[in-house]
PQR file with spaces between the fields and no chain letter, atoms N, CA, C, O and H, PARSE charges and radii, in Angstrom:
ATOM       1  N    UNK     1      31.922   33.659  130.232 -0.4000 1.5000
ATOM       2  CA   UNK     1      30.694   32.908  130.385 -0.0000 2.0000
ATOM       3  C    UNK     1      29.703   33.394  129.351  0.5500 1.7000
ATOM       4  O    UNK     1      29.715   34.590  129.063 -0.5500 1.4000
ATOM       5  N    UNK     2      28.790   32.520  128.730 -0.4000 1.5000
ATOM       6  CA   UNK     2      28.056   32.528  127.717 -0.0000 2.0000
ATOM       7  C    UNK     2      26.573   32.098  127.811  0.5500 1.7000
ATOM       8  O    UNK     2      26.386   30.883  127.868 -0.5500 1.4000
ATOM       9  H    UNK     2      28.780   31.548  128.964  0.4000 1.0000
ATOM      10  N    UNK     3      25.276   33.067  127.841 -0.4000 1.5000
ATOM      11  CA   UNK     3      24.518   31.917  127.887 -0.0000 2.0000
ATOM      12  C    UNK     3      23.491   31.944  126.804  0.5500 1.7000
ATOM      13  O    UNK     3      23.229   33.067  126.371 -0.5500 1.4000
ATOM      14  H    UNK     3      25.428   34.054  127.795  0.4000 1.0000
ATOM      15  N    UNK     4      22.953   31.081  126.357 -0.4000 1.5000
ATOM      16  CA   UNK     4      22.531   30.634  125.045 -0.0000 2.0000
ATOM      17  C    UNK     4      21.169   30.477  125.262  0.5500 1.7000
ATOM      18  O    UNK     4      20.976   29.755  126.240 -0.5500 1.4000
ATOM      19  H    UNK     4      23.166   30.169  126.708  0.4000 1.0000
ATOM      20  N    UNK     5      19.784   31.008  124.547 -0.4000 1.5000
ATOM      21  CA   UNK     5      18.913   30.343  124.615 -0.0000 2.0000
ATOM      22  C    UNK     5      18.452   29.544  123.490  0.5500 1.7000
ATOM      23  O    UNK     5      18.877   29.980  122.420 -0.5500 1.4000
ATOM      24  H    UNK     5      19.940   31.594  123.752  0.4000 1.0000
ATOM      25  N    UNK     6      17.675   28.452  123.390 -0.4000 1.5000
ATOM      26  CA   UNK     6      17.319   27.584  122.220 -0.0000 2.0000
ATOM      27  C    UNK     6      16.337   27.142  122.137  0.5500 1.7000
ATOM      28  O    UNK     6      16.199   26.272  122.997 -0.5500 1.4000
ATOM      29  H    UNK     6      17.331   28.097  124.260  0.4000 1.0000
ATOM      30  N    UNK     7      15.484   27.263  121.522 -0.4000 1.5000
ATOM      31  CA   UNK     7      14.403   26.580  121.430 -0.0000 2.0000
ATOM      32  C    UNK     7      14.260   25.381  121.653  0.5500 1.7000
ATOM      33  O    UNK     7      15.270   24.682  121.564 -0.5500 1.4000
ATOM      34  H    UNK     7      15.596   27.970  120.824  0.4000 1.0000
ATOM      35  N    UNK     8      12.862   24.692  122.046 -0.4000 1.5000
ATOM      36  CA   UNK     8      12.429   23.785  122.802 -0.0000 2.0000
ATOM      37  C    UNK     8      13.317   22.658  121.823  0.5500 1.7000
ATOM      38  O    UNK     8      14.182   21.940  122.324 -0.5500 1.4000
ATOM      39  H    UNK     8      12.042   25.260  122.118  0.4000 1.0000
ATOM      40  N    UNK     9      13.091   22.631  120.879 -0.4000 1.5000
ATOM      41  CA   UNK     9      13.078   21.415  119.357 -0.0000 2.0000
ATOM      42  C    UNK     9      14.766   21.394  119.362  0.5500 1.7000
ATOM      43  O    UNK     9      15.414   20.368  119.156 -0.5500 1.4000
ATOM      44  H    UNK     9      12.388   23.214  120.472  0.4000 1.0000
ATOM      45  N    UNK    10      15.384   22.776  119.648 -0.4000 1.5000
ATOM      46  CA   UNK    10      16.882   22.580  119.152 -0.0000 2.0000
ATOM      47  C    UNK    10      17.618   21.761  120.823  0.5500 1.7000
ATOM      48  O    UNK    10      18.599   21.024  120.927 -0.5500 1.4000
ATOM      49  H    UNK    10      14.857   23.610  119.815  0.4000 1.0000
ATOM      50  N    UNK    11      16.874   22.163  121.677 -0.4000 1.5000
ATOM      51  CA   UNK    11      17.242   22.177  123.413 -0.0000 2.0000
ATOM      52  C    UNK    11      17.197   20.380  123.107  0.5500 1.7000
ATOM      53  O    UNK    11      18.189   19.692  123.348 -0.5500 1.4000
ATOM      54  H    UNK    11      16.077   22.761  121.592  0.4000 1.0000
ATOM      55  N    UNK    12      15.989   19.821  122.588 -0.4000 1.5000
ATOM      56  CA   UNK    12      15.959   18.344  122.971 -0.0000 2.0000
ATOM      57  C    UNK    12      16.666   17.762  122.317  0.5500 1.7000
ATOM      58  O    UNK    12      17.006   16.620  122.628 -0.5500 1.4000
ATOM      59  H    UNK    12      15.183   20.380  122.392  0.4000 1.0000
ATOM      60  N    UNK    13      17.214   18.523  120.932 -0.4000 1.5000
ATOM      61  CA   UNK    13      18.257   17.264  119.790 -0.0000 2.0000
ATOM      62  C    UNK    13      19.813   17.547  120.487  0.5500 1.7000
ATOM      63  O    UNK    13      20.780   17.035  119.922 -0.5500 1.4000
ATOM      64  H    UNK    13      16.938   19.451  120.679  0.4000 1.0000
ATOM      65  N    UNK    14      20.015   18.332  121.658 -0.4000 1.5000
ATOM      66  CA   UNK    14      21.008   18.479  122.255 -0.0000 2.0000
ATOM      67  C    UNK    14      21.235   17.886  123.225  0.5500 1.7000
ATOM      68  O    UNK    14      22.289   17.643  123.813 -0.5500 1.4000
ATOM      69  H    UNK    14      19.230   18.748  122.117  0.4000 1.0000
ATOM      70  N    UNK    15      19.742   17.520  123.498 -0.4000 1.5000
ATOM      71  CA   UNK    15      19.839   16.480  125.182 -0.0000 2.0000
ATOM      72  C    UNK    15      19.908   15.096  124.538  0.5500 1.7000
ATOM      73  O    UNK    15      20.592   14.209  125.047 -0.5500 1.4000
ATOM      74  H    UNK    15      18.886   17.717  123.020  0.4000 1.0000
ATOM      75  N    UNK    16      19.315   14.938  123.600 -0.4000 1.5000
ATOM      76  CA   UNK    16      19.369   13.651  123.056 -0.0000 2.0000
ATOM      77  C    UNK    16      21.021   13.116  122.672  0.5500 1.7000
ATOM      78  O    UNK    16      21.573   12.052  122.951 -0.5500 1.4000
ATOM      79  H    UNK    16      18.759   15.659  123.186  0.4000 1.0000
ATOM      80  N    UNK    17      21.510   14.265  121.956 -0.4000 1.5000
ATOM      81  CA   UNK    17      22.660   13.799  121.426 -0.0000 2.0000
ATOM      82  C    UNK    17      24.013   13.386  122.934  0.5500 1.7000
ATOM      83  O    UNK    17      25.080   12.773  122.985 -0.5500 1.4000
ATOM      84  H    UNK    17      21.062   15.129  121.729  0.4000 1.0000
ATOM      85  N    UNK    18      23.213   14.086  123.853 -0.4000 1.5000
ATOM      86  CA   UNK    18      24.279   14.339  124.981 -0.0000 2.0000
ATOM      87  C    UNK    18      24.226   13.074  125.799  0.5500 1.7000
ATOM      88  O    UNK    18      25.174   12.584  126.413 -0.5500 1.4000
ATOM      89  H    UNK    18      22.347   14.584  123.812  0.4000 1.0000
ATOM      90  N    UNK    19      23.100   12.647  125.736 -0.4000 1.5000
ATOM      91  CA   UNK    19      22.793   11.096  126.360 -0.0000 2.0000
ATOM      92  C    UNK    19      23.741   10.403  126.161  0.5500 1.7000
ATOM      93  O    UNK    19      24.725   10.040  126.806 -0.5500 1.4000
ATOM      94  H    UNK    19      22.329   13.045  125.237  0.4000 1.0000
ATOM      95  N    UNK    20      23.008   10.125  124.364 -0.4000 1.5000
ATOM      96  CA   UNK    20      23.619    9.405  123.621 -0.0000 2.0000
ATOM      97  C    UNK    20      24.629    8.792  123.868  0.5500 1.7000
ATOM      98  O    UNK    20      24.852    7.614  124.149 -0.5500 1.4000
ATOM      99  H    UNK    20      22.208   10.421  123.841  0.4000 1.0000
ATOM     100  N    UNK    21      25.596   10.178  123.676 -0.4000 1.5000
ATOM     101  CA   UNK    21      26.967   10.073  122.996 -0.0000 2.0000
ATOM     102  C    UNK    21      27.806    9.900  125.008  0.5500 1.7000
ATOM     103  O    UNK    21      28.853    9.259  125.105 -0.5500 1.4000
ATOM     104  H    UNK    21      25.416   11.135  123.448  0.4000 1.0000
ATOM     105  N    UNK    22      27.186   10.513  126.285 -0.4000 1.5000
ATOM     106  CA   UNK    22      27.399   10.209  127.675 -0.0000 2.0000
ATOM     107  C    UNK    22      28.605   11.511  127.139  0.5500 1.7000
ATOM     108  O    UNK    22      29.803   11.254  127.258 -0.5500 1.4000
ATOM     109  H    UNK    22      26.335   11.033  126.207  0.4000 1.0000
ATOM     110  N    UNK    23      28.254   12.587  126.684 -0.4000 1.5000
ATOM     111  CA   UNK    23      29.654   13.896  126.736 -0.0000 2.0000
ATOM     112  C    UNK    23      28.571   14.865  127.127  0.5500 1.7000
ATOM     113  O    UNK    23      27.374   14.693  126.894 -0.5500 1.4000
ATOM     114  H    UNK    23      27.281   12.796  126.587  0.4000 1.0000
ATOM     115  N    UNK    24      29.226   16.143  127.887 -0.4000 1.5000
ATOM     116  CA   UNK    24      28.170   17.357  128.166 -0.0000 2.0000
ATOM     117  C    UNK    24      27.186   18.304  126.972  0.5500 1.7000
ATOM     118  O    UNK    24      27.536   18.569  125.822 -0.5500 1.4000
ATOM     119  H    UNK    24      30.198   16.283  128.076  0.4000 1.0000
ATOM     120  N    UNK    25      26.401   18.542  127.376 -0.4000 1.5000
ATOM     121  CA   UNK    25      25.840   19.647  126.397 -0.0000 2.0000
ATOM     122  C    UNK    25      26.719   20.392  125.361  0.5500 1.7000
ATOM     123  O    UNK    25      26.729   20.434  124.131 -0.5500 1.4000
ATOM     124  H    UNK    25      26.116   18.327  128.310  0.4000 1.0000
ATOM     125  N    UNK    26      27.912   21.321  126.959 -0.4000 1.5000
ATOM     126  CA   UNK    26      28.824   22.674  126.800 -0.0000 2.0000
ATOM     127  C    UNK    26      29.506   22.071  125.490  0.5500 1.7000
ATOM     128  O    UNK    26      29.934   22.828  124.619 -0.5500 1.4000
ATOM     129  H    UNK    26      27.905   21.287  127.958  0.4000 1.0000
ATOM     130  N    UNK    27      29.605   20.519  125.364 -0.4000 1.5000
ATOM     131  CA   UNK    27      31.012   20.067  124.761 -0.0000 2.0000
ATOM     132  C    UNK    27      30.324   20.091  123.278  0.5500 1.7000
ATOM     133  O    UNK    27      31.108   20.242  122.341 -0.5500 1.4000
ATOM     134  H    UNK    27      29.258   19.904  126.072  0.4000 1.0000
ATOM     135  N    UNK    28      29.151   19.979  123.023 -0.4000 1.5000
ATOM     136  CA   UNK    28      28.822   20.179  121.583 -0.0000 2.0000
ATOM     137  C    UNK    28      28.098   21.416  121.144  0.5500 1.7000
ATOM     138  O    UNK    28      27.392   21.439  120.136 -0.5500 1.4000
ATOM     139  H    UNK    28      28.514   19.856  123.784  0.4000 1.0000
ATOM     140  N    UNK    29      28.375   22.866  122.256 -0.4000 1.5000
ATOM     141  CA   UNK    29      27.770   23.901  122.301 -0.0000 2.0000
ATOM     142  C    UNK    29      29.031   24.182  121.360  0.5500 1.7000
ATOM     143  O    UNK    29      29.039   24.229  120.130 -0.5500 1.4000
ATOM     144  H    UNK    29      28.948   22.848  123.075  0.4000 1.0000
ATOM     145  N    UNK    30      30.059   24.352  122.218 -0.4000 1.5000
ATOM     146  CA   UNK    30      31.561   24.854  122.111 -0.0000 2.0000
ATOM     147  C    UNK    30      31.844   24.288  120.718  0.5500 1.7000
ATOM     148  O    UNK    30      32.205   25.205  119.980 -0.5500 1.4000
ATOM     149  H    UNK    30      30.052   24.314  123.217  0.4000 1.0000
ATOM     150  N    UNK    31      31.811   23.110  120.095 -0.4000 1.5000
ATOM     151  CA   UNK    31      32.431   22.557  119.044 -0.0000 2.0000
ATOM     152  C    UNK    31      31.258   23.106  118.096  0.5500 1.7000
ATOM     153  O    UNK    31      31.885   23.814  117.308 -0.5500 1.4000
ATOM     154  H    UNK    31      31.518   22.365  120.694  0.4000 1.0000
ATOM     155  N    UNK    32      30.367   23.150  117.856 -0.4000 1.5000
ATOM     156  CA   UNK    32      29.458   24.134  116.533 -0.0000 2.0000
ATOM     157  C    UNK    32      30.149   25.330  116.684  0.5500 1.7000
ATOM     158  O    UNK    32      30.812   25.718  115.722 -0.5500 1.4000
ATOM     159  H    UNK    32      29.858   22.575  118.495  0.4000 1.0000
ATOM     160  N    UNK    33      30.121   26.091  117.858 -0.4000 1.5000
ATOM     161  CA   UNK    33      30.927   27.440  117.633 -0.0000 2.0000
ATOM     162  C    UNK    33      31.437   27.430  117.197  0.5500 1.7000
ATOM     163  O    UNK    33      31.277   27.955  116.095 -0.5500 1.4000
ATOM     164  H    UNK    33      29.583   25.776  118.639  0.4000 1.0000
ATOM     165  N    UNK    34      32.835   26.734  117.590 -0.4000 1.5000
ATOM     166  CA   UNK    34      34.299   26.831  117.149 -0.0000 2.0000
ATOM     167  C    UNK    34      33.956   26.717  115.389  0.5500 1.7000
ATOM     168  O    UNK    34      34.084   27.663  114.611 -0.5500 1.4000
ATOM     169  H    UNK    34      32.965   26.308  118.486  0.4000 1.0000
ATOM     170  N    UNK    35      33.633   25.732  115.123 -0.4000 1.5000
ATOM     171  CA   UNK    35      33.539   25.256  113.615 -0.0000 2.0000
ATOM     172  C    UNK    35      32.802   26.264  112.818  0.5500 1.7000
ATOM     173  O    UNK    35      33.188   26.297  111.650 -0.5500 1.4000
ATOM     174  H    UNK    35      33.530   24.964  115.755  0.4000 1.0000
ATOM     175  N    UNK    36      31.710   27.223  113.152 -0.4000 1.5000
ATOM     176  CA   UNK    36      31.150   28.124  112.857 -0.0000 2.0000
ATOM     177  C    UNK    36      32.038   29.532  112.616  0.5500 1.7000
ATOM     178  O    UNK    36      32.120   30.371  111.719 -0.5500 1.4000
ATOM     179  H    UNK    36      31.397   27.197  114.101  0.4000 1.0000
ATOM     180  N    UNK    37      32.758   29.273  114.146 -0.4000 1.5000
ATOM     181  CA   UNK    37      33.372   30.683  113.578 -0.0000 2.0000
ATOM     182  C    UNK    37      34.667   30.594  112.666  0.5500 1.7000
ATOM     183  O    UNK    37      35.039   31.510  111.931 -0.5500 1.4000
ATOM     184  H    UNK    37      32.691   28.591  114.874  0.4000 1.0000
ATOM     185  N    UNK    38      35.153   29.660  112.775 -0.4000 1.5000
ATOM     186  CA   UNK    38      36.230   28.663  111.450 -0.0000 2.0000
ATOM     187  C    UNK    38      35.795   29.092  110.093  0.5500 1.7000
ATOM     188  O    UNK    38      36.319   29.898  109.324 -0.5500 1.4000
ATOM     189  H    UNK    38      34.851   28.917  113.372  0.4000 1.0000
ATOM     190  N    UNK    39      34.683   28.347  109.968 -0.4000 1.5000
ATOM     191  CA   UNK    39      33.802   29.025  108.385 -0.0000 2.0000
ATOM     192  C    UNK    39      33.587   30.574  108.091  0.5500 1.7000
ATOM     193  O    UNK    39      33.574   31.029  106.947 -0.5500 1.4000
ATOM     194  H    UNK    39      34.257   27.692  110.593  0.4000 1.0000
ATOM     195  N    UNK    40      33.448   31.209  109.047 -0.4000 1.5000
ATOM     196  CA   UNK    40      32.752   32.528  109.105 -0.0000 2.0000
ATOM     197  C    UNK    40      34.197   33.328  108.800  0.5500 1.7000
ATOM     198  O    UNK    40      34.056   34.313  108.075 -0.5500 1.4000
ATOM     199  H    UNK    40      33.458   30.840  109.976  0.4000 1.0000
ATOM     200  N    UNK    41      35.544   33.052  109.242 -0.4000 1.5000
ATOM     201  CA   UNK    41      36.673   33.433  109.252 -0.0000 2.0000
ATOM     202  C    UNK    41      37.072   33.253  107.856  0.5500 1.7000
ATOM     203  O    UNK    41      37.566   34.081  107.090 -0.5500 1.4000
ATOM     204  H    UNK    41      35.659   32.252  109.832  0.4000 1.0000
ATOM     205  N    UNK    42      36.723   31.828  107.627 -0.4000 1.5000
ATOM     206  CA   UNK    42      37.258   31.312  105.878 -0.0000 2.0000
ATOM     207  C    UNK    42      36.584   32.288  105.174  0.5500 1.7000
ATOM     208  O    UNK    42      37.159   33.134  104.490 -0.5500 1.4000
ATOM     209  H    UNK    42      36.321   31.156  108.249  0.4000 1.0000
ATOM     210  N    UNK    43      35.198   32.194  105.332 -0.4000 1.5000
ATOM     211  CA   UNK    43      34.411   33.170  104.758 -0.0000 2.0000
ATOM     212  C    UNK    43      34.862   34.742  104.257  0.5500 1.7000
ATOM     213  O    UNK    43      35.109   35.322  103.200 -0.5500 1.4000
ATOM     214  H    UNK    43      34.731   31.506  105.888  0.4000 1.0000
ATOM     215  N    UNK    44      34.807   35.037  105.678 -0.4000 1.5000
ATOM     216  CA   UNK    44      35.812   37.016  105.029 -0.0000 2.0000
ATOM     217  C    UNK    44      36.917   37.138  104.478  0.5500 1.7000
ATOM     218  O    UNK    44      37.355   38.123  103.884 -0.5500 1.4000
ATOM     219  H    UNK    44      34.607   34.566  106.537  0.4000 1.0000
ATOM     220  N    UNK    45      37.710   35.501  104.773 -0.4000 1.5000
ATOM     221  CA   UNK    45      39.154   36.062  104.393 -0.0000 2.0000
ATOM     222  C    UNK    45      39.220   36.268  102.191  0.5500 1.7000
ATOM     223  O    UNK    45      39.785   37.011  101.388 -0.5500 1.4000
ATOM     224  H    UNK    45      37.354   34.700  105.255  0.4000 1.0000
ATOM     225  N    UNK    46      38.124   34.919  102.130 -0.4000 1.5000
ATOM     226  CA   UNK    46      37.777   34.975  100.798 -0.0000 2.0000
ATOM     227  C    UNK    46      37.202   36.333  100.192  0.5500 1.7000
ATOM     228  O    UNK    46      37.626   36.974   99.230 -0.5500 1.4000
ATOM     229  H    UNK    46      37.665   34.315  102.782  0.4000 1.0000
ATOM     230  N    UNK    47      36.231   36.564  100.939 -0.4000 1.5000
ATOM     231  CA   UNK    47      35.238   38.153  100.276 -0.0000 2.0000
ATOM     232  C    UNK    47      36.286   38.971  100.166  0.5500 1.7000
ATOM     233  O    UNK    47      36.449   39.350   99.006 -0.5500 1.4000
ATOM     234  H    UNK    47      35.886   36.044  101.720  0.4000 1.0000
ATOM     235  N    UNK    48      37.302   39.518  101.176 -0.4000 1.5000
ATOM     236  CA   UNK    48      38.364   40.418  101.484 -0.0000 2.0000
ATOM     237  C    UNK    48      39.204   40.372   99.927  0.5500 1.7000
ATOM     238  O    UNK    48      39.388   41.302   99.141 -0.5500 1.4000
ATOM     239  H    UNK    48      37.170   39.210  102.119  0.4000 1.0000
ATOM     240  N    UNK    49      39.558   39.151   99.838 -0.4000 1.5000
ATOM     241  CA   UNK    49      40.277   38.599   98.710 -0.0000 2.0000
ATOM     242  C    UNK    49      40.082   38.907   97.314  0.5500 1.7000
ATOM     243  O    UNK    49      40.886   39.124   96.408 -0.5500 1.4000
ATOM     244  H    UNK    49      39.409   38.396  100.476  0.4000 1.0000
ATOM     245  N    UNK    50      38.384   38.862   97.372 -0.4000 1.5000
ATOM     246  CA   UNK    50      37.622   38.991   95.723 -0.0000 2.0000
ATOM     247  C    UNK    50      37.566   41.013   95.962  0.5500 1.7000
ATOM     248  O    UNK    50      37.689   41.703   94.951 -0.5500 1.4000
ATOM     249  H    UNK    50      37.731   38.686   98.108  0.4000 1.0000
ATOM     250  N    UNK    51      37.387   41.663   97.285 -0.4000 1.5000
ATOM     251  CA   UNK    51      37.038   42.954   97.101 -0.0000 2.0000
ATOM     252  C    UNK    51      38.776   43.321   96.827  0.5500 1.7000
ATOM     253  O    UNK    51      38.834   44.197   95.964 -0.5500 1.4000
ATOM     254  H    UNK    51      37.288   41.102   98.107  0.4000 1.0000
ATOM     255  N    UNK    52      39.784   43.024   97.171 -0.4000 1.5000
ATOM     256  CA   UNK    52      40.794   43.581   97.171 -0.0000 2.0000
ATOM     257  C    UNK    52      41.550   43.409   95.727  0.5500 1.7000
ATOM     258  O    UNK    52      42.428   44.146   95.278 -0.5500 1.4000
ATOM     259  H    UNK    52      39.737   42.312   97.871  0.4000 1.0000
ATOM     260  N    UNK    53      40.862   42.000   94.986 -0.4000 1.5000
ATOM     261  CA   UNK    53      41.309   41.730   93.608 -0.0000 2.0000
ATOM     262  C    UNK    53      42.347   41.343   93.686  0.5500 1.7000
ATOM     263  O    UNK    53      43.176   41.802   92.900 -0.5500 1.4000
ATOM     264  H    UNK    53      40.148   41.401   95.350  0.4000 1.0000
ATOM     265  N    UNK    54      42.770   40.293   94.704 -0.4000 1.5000
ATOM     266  CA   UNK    54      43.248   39.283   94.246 -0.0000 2.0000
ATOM     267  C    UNK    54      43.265   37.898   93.852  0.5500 1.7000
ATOM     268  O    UNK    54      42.202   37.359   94.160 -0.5500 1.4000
ATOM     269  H    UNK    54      42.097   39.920   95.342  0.4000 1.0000
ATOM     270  N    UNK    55      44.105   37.097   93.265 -0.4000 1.5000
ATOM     271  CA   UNK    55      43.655   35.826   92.349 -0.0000 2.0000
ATOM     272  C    UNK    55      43.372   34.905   93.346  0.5500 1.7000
ATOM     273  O    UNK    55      43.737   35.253   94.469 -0.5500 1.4000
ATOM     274  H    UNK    55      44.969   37.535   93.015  0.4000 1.0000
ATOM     275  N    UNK    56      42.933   34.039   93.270 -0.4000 1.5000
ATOM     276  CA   UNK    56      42.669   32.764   93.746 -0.0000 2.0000
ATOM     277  C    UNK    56      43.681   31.791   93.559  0.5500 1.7000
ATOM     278  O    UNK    56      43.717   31.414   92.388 -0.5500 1.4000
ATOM     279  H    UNK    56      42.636   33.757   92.358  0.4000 1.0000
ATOM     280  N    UNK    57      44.383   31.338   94.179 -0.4000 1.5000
ATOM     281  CA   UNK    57      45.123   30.090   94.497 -0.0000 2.0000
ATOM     282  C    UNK    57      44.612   29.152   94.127  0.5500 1.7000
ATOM     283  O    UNK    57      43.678   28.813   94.854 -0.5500 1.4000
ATOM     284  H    UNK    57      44.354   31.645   95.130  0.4000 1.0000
ATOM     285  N    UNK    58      44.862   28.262   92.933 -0.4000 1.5000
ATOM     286  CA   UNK    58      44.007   26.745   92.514 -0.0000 2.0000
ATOM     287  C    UNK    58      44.166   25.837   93.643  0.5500 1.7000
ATOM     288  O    UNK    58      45.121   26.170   94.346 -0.5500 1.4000
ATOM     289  H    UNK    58      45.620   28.537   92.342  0.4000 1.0000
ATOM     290  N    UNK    59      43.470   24.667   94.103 -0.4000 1.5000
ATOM     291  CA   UNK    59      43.565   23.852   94.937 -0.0000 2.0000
ATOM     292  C    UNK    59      45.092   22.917   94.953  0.5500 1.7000
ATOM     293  O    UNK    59      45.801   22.589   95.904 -0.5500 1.4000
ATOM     294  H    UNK    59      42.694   24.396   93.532  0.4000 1.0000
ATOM     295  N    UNK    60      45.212   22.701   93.687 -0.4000 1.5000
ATOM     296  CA   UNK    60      46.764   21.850   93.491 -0.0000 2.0000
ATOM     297  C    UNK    60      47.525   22.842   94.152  0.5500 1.7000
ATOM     298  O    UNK    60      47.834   22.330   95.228 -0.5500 1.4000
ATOM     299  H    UNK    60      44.635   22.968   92.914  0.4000 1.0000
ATOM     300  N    UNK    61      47.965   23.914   94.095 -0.4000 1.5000
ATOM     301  CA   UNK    61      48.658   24.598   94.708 -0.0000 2.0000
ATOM     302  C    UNK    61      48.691   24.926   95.878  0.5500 1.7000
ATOM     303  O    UNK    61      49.833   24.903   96.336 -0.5500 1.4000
ATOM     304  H    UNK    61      47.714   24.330   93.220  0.4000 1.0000
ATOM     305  N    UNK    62      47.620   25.342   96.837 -0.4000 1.5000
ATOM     306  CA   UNK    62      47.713   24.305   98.305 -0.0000 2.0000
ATOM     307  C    UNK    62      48.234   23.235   98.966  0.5500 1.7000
ATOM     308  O    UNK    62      48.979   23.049   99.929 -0.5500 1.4000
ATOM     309  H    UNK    62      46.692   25.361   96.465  0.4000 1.0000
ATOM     310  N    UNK    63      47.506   22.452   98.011 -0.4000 1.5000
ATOM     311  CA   UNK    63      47.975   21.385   98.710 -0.0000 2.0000
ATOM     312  C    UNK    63      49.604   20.689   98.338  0.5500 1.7000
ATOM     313  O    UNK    63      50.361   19.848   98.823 -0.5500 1.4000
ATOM     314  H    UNK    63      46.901   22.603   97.229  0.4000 1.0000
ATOM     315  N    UNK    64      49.574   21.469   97.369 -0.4000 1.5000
ATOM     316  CA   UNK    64      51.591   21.229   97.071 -0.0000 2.0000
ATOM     317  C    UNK    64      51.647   22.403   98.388  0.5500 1.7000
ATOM     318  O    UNK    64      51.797   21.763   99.429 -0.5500 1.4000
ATOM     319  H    UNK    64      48.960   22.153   96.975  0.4000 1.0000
ATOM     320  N    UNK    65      51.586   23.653   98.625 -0.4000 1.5000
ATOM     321  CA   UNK    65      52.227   24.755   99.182 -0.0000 2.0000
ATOM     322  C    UNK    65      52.339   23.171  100.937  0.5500 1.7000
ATOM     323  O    UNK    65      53.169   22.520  101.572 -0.5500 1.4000
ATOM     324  H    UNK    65      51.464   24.173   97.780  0.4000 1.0000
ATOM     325  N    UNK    66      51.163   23.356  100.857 -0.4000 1.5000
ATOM     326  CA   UNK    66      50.939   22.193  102.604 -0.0000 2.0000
ATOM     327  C    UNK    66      51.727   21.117  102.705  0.5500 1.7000
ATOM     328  O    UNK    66      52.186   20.544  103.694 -0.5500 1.4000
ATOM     329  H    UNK    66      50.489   23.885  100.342  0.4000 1.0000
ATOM     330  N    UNK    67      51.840   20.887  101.402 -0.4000 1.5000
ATOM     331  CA   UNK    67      52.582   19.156  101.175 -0.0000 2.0000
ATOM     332  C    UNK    67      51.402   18.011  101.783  0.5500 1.7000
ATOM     333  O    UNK    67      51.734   17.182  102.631 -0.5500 1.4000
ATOM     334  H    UNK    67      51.467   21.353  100.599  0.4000 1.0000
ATOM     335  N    UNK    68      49.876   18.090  101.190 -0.4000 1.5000
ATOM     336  CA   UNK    68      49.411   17.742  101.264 -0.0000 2.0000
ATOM     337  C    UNK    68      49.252   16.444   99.960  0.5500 1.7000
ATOM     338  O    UNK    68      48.367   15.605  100.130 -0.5500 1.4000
ATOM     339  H    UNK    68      49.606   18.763  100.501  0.4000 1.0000
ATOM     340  N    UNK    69      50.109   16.356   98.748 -0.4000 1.5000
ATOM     341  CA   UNK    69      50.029   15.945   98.126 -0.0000 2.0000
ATOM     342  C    UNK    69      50.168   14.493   97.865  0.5500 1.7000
ATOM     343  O    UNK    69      50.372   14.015   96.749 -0.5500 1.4000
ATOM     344  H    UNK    69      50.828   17.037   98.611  0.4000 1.0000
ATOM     345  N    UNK    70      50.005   13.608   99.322 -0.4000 1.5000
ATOM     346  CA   UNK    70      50.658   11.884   99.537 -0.0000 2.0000
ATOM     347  C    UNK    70      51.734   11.780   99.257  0.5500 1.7000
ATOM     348  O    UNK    70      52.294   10.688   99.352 -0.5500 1.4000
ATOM     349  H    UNK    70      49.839   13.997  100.228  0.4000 1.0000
């Protein structure tokens, strides 16, 4: 269990959006997290990468490694 406080301004663009959209608060609390800590993860694994000195992977090569390539 988690509890969060937010300011008045951030509290109402959350009630608003929750109307809106007829999904809970929790459900767009949980999904910024998640996506936050996603980035924050991408984030170190990169810094780790540049302190340890190694190369960078070009993007073509991803997405061949994924078979992301259509």
């Amino acid at each position: 269990m988690l509890t969060v406080r937010l300011s008045p301004k951030l509290e109402a663009r959350l009630t608003r959006l929750a109307r809106r959209t007829g999904r809970p608060k929790a459900f767009y609390a949980k999904k910024a997290i998640a996506e936050f800590l996603d980035e924050q993860e991408d984030y170190l694994i990169a810094v780790a990468r540049l302190e340890e000195g190694l190369l960078s992977i070009p993007l073509a090569e991803v997405v061949k490694q994924l078979g992301l390539g259509g």
